[in-house]
matplotlib code that plots the C-alpha trace (Angstrom):
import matplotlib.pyplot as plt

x = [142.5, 145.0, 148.3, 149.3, 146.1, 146.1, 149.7, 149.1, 145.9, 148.0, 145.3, 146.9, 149.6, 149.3, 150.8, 151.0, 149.4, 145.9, 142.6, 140.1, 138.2, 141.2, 140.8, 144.2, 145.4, 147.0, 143.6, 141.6, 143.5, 143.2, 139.1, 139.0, 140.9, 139.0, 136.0, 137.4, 138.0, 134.8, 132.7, 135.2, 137.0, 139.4, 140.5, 143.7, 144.2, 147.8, 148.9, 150.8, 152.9, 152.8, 155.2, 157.4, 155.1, 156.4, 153.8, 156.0, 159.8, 162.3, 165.0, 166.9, 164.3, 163.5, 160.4, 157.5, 160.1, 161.6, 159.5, 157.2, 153.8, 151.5, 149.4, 148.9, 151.6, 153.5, 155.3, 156.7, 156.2, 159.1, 157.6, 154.0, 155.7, 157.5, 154.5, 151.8, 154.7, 154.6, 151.3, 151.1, 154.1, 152.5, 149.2, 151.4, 149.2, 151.2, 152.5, 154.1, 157.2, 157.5, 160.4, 162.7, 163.0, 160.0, 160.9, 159.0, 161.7, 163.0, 165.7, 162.6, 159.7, 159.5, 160.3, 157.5, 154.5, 153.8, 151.2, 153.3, 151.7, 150.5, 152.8, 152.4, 152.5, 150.9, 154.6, 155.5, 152.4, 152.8, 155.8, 155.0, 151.8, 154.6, 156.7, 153.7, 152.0, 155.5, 155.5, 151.9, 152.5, 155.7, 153.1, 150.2, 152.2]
y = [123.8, 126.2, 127.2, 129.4, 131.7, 132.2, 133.8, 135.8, 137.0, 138.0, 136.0, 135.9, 132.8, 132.0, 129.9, 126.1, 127.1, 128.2, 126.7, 125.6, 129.1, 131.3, 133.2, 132.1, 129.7, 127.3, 127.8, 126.9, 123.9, 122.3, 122.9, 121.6, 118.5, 117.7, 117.8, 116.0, 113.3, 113.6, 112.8, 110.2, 108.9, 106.2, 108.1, 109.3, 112.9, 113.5, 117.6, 119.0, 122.1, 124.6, 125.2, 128.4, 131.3, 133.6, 136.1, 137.9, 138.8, 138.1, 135.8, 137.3, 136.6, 133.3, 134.7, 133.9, 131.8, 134.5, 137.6, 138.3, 139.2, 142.6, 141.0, 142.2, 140.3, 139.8, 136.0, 134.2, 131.1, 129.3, 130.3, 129.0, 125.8, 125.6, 125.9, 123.8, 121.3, 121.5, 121.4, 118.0, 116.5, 117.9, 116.0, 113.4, 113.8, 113.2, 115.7, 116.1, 118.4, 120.5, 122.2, 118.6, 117.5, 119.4, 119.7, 123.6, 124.9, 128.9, 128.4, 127.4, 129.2, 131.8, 130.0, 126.8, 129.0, 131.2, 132.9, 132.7, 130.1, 127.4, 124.8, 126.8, 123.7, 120.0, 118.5, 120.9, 119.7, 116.1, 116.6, 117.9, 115.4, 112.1, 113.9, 114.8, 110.6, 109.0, 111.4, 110.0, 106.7, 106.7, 107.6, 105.2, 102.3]
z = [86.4, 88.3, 86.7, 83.7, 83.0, 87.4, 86.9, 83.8, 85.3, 88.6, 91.0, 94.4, 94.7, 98.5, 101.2, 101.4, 104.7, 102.8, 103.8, 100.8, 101.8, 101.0, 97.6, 96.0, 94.0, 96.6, 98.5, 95.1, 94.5, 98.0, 97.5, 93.9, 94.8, 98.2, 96.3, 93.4, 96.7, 97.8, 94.8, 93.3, 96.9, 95.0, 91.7, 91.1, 90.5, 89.2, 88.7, 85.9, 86.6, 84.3, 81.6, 80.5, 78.9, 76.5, 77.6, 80.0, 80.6, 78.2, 77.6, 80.9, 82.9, 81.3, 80.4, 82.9, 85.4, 86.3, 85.6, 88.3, 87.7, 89.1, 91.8, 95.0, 96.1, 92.6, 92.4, 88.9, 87.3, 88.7, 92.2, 91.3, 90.0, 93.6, 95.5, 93.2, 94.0, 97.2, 97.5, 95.8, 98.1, 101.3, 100.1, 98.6, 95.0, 92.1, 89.7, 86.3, 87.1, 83.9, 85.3, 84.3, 81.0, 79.6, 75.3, 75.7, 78.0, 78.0, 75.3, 72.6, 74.1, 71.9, 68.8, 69.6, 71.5, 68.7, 70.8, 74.1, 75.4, 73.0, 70.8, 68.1, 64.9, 65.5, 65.1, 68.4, 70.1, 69.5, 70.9, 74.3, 74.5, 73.6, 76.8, 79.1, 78.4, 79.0, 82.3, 82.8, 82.2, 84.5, 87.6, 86.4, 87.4]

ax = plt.figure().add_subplot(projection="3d")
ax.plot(x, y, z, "-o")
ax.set_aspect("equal")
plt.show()
């Protein structure tokens, strides 16, 4: 729910220190995931951070990792990653890191998202779902 299109559409990052009111992503994602609690008390939610983008930067800034985008207070991807993952460990949710071992990573980005962000043929695809349901599999048990 929270990730990729947030950063590309510069809406604010903010602190691990947010409330569920504050308008920012960290904020959104504490009051999408109480509620989530709330209605469904014994699921399991488990996050997925997002993966490189192509939309932005280049290969010396690693694309998106690196490249920080225009909002008010402009972060990058690799900082969004840091902070959705600390969100998770400060909640103690479980989260797919896609910053270890992910097969779409900056050296391939531009070559497998052929619109920036998407696995661009089914082969590329199937191969970042096999990755991302080992990944799920690992925390299911």
């Amino acid at each position: 729910a929270y990730g990729i299109n947030d950063y590309l559409k510069d809406q604010p990052l903010g602190a691990i220190s947010d409330t569920e009111d504050t308008d920012s992503v960290i904020g959104k994602m504490l009051k999408i995931t109480k509620k989530i609690y709330n209605d469904n008390p014994l699921c399991k939610v488990i996050y997925v951070l997002p993966f490189v983008s192509a939309n932005r930067g280049d290969e010396s800034t690693r694309f998106a990792l690196d490249f920080k985008n225009n909002a008010t207070e402009p972060y990058s991807l690799n900082m969004m990653q840091e902070s959705m993952a600390s969100f998770c460990e400060k909640y103690e949710i479980p989260y797919i890191d896609t910053r270890k071992g992910c097969p779409i990573n900056p050296l391939n980005a531009k070559k497998v998202l052929a619109d920036g962000l998407h696995p661009s043929t089914n082969k590329e695809y199937l191969i970042y779902e096999t990755w991302l349901a080992g990944q799920l599999s690992s925390l299911s048990n």
